[in-house]
GURO-688349 format. One line per 8 residues: number of its first residue (from 1); their letters; for each residue x, y, z of N, C-alpha, C, O, CB. Coordinates in Angstrom, 2 decimals, decimal comma. Glycine has a CB too. Example, Ala and Ser with C-alpha at 12.3 -4.5 7.8 and 13.67 -1.06 7.14 Angstrom:
# GURO-688349
1	as	13,19:-5,69:7,80:12,30:-4,50:7,80:13,20:-3,30:7,80:14,24:-3,32:8,46:11,31:-4,47:9,05; 12,85:-2,25:7,08:13,67:-1,06:7,14:12,90:0,03:7,87:13,41:1,14:8,04:14,08:-0,60:5,72
END
This chain:
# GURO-688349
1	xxxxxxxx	34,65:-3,87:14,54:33,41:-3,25:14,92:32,37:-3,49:13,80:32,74:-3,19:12,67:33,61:-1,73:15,20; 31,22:-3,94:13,95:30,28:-4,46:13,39:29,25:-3,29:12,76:28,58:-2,46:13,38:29,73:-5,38:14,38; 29,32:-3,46:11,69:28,15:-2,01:10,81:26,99:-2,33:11,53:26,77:-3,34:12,20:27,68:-2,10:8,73; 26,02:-1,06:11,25:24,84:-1,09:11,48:23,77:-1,48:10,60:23,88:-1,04:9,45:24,69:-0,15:11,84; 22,70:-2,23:10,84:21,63:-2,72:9,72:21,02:-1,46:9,11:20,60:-0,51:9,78:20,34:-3,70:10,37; 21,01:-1,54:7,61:20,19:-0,59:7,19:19,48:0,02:7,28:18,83:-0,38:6,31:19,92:-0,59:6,79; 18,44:1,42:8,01:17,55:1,75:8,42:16,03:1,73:7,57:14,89:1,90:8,00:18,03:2,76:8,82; 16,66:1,38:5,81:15,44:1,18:5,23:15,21:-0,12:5,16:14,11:-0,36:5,66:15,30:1,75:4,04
9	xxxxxxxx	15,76:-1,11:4,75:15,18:-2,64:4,65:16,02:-3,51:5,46:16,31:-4,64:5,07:15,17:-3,27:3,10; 16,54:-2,91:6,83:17,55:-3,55:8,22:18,25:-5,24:7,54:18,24:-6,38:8,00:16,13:-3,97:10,10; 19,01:-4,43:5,80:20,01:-5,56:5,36:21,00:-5,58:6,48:21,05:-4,50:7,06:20,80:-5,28:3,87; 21,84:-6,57:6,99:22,83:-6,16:7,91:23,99:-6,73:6,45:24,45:-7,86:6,60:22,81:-7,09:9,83; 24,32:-6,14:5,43:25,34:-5,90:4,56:25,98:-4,53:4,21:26,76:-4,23:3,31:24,92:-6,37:3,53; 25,43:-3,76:5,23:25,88:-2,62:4,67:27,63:-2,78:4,91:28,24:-3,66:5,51:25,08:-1,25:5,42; 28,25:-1,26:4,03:29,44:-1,25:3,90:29,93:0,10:4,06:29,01:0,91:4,07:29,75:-1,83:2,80; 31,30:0,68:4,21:31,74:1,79:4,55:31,89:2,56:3,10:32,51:1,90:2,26:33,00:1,61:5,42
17	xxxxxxxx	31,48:3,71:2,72:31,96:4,72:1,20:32,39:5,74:1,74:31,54:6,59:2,00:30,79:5,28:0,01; 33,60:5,98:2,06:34,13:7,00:3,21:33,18:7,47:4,10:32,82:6,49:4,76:34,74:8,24:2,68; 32,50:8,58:4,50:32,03:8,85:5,63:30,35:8,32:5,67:29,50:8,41:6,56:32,33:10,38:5,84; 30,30:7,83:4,51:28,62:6,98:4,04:28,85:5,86:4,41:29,92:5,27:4,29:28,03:6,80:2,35; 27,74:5,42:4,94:27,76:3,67:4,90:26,38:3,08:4,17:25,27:3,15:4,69:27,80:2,96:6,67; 26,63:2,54:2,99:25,81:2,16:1,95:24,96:0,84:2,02:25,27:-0,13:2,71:26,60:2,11:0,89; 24,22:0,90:1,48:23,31:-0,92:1,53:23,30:-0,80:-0,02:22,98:0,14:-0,75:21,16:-1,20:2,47; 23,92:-2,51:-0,37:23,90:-2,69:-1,58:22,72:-3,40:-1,95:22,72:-3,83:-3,10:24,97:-3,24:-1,95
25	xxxxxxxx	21,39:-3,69:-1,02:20,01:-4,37:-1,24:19,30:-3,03:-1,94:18,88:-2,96:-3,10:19,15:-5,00:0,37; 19,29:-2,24:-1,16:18,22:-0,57:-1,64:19,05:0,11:-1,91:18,57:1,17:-2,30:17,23:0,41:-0,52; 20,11:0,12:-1,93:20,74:1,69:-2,22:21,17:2,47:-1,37:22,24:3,08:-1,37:19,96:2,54:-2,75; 20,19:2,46:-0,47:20,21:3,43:0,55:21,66:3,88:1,11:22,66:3,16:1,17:19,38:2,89:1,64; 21,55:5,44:1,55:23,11:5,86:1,93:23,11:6,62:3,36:22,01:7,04:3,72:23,81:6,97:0,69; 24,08:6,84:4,11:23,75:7,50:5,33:24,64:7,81:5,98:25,71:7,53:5,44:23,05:6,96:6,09; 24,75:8,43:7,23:26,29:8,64:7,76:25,92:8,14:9,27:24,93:8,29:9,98:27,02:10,49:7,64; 27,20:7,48:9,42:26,95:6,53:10,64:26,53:7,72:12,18:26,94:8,85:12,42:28,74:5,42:10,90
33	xxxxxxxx	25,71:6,94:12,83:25,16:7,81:14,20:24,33:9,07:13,55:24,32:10,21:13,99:26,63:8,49:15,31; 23,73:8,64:12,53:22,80:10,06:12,17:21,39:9,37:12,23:20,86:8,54:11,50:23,13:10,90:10,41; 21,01:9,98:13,30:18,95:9,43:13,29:18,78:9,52:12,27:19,37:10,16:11,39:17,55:10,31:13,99; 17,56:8,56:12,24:16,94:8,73:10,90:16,24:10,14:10,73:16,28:10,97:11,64:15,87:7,58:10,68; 15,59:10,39:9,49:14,56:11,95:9,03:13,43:11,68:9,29:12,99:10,57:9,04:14,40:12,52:7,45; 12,86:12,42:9,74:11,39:12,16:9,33:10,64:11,96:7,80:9,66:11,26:7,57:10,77:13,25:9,87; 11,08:12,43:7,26:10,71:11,99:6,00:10,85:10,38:5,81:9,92:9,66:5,49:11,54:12,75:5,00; 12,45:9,87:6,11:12,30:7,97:5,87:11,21:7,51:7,14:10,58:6,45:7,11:14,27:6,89:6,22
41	xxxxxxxx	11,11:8,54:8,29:10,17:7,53:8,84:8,71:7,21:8,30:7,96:6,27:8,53:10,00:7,89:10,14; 8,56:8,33:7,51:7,02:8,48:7,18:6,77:7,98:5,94:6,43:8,68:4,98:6,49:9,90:7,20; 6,93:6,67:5,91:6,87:5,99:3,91:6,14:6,36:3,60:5,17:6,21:4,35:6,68:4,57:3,24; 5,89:7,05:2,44:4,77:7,23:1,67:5,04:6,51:0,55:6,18:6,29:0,14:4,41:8,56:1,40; 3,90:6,10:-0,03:3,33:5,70:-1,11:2,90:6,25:-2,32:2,07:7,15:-2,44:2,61:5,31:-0,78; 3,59:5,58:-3,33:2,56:6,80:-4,53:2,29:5,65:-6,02:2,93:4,67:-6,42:3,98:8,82:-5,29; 1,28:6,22:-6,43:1,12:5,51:-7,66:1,67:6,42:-8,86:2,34:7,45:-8,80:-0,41:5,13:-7,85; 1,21:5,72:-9,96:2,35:5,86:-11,14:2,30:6,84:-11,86:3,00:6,91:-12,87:2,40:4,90:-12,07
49	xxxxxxxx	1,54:7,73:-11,54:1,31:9,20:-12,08:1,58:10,51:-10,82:1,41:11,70:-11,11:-0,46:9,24:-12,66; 2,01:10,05:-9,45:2,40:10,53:-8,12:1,77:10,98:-7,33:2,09:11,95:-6,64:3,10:11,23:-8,07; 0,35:10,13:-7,25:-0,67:10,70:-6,76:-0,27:9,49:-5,01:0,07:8,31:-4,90:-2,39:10,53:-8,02; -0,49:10,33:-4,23:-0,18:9,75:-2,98:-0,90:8,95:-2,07:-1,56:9,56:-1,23:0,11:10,54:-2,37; -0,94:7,14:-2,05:-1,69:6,18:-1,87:-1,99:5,87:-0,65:-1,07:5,97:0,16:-1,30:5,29:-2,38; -3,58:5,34:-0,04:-3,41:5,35:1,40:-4,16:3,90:1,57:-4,57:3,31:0,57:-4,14:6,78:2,28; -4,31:3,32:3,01:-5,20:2,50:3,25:-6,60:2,41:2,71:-7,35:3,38:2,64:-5,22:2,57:4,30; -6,90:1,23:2,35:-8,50:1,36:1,77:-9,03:2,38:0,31:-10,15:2,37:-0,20:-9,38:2,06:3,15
57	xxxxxxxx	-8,07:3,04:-0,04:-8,21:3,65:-1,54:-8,28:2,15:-2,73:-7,74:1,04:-2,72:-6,51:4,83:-1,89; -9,48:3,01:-3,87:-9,23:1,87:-5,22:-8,39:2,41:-6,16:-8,40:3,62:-6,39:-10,58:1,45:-6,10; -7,90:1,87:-6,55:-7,14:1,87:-7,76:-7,42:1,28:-8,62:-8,41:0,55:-8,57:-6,15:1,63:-7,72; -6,43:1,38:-10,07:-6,90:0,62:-11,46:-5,57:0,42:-11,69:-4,78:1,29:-11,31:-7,83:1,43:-12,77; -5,15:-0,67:-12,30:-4,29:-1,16:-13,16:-3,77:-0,54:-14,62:-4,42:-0,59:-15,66:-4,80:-2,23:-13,32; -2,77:-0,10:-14,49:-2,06:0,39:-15,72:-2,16:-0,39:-17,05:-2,79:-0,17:-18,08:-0,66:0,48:-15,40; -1,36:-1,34:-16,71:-0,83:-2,63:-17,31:-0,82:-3,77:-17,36:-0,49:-4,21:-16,25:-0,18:-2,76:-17,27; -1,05:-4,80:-18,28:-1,25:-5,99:-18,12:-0,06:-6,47:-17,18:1,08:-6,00:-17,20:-1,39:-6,62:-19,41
65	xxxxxxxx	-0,69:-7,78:-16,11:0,37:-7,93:-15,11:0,08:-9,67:-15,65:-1,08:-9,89:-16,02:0,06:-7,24:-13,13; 0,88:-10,63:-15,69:1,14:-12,01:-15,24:1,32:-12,10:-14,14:2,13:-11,43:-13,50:2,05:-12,63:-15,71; 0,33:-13,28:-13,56:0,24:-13,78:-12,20:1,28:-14,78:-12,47:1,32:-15,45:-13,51:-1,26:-14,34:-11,63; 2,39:-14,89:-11,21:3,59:-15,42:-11,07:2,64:-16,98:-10,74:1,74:-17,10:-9,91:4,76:-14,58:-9,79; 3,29:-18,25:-11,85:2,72:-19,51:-10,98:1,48:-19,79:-11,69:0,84:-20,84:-11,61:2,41:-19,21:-9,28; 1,20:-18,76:-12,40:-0,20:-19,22:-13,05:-0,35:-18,56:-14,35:0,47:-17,70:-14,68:-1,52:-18,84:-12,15; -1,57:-18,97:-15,28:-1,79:-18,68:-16,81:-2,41:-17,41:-16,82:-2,48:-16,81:-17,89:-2,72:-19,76:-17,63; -3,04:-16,71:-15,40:-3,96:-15,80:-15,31:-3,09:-14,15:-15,40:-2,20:-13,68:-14,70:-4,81:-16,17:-13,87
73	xxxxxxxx	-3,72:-13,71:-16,38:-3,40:-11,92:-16,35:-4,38:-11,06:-15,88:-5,40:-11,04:-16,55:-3,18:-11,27:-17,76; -4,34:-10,09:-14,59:-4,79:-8,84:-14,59:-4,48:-7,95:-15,69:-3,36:-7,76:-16,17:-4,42:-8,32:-13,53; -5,82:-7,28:-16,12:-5,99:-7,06:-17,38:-5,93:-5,47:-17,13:-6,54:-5,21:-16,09:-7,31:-7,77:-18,07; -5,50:-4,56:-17,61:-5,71:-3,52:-17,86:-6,58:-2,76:-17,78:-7,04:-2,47:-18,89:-5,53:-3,48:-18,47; -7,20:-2,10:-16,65:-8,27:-1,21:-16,73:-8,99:-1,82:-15,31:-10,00:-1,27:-14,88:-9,19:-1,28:-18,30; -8,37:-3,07:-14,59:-9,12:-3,59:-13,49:-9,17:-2,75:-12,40:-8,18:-2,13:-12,01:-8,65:-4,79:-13,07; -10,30:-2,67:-11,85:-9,90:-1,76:-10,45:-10,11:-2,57:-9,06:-11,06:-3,21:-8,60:-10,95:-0,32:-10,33; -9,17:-2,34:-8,73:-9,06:-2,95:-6,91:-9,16:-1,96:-5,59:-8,44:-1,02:-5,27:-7,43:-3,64:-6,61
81	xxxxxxxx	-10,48:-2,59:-4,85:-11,08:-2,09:-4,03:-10,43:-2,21:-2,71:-9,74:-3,19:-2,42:-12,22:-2,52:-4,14; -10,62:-1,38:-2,02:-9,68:-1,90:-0,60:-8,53:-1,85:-0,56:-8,15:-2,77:0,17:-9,71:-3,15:-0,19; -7,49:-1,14:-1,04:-6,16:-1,88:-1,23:-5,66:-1,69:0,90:-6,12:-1,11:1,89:-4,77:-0,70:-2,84; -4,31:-2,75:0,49:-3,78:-2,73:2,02:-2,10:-2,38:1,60:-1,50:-3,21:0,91:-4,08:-4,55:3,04; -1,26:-0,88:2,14:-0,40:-0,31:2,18:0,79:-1,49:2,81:0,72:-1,57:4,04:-0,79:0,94:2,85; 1,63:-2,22:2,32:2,39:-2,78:3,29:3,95:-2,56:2,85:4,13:-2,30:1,66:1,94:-4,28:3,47; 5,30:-2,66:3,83:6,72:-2,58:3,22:6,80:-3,77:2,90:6,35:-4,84:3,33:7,93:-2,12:4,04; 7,78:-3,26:1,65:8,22:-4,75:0,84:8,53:-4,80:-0,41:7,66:-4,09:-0,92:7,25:-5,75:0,79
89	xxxxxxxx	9,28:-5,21:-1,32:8,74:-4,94:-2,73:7,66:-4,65:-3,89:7,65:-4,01:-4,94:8,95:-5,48:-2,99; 6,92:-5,31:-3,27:5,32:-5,16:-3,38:4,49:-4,79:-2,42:4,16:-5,44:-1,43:4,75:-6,22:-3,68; 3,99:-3,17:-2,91:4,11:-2,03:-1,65:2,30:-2,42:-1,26:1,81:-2,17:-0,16:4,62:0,19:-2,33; 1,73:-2,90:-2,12:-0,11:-3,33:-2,03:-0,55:-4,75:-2,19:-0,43:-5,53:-3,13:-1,04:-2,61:-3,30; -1,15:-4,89:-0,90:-2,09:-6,10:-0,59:-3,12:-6,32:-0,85:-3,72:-5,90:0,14:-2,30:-6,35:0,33; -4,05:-6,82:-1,72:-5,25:-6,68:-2,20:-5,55:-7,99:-2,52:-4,79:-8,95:-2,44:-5,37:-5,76:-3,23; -7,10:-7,98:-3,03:-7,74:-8,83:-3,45:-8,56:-8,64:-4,86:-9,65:-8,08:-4,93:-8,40:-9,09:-2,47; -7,90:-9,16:-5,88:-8,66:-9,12:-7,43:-9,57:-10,10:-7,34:-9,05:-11,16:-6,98:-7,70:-9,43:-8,82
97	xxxxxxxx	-11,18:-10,17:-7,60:-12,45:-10,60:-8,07:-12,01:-11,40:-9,36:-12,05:-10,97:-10,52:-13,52:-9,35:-8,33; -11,57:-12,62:-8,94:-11,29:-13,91:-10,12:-10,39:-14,55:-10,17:-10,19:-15,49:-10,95:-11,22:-13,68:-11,34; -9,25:-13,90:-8,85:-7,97:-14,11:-9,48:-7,41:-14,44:-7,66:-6,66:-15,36:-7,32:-7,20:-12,47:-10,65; -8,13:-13,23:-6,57:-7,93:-13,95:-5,27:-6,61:-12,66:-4,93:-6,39:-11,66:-5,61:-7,41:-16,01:-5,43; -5,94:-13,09:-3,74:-5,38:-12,20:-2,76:-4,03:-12,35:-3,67:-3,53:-13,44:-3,97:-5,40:-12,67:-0,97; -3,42:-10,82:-4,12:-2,35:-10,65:-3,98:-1,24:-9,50:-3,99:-1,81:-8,41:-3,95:-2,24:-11,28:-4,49; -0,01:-9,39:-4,04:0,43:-8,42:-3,80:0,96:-7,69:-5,22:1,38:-8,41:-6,12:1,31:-8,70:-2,79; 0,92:-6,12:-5,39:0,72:-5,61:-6,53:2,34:-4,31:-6,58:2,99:-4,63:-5,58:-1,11:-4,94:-6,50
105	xxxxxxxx	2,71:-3,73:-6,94:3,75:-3,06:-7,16:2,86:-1,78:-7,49:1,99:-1,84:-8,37:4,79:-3,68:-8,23; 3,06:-0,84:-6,89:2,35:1,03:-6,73:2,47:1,36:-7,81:1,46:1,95:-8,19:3,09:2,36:-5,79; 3,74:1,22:-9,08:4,33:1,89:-9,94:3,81:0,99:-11,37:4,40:0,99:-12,46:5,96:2,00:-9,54; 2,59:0,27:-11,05:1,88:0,04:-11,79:0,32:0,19:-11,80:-0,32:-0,60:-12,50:2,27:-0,84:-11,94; -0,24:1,01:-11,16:-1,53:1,21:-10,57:-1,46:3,13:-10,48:-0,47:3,85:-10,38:-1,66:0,18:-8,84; -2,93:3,49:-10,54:-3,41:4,81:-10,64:-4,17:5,35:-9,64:-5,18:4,67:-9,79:-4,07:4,94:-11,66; -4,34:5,87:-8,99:-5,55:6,25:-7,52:-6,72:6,33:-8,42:-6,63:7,21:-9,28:-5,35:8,07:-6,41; -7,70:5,68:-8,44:-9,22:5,77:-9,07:-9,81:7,03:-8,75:-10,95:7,29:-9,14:-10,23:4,64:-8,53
END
C-alpha cells in the first residue's frame, strides 16, 4: 500500500514513524487519514522580526544577499516595493531597481 504525498510540499517520500508518517524534504509529521488544520491550510508568512507578510507590502533587506550567477549584491537597507507572496523555498517574488526580478527568502527581510 502506497503512502500518501506530503500535505506540505506533496514529496511522495514520505515514510512510516509508528503511528506518524514523516517527510524527510520538510519535516513535516502527521497521522495517516487526518485532514489537514486549518492553520497548514492558511500559510502565513512572516518576516524576520515576526511581523506577518502580505501581497503588495514593502519591505527592506536585513542583510547583504549575493545574487546566485552573478557579481551583484543586494545591499543592506534596500527596500522592495510590491512584493509577491509565493510557496517555495523562496517565500517572495519581487523586483529590485538594478538588479531585476527575483526571488527573496522572508527570514531575511523586515515589513517597512
Amino acid at each position: 500500500m502506497p503512502l500518501p504525498p506530503c500535505p506540505h510540499c506533496a514529496s511522495g517520500y514520505t515514510y512510516e514513524d509508528g503511528a506518524q508518517l514523516v517527510c524527510p524534504e520538510c519535516g513535516h509529521e502527521w497521522r495517516a487519514g487526518e485532514p489537514a488544520t486549518e492553520e497548514e491550510a492558511a500559510r502565513v508568512v512572516k518576516d524576520a522580526v515576526g511581523n506577518v507578510l502580505q501581497d503588495g507590502d514593502t519591505v527592506t533587506v536585513i542583510k547583504d544577499l549575493k545574487v546566485k550567477g552573478s557579481s551583484l549584491v543586494v545591499k543592506v537597507g534596500t527596500k522592495v516595493r510590491n512584493i509577491r507572496l509565493v510557496d517555495g523555498d523562496h517565500d517572495i517574488d519581487c523586483k529590485i531597481d538594478g538588479i531585476g526580478q527575483m526571488g527573496l527568502k522572508s527570514e531575511f527581510v523586515k515589513k517597512a
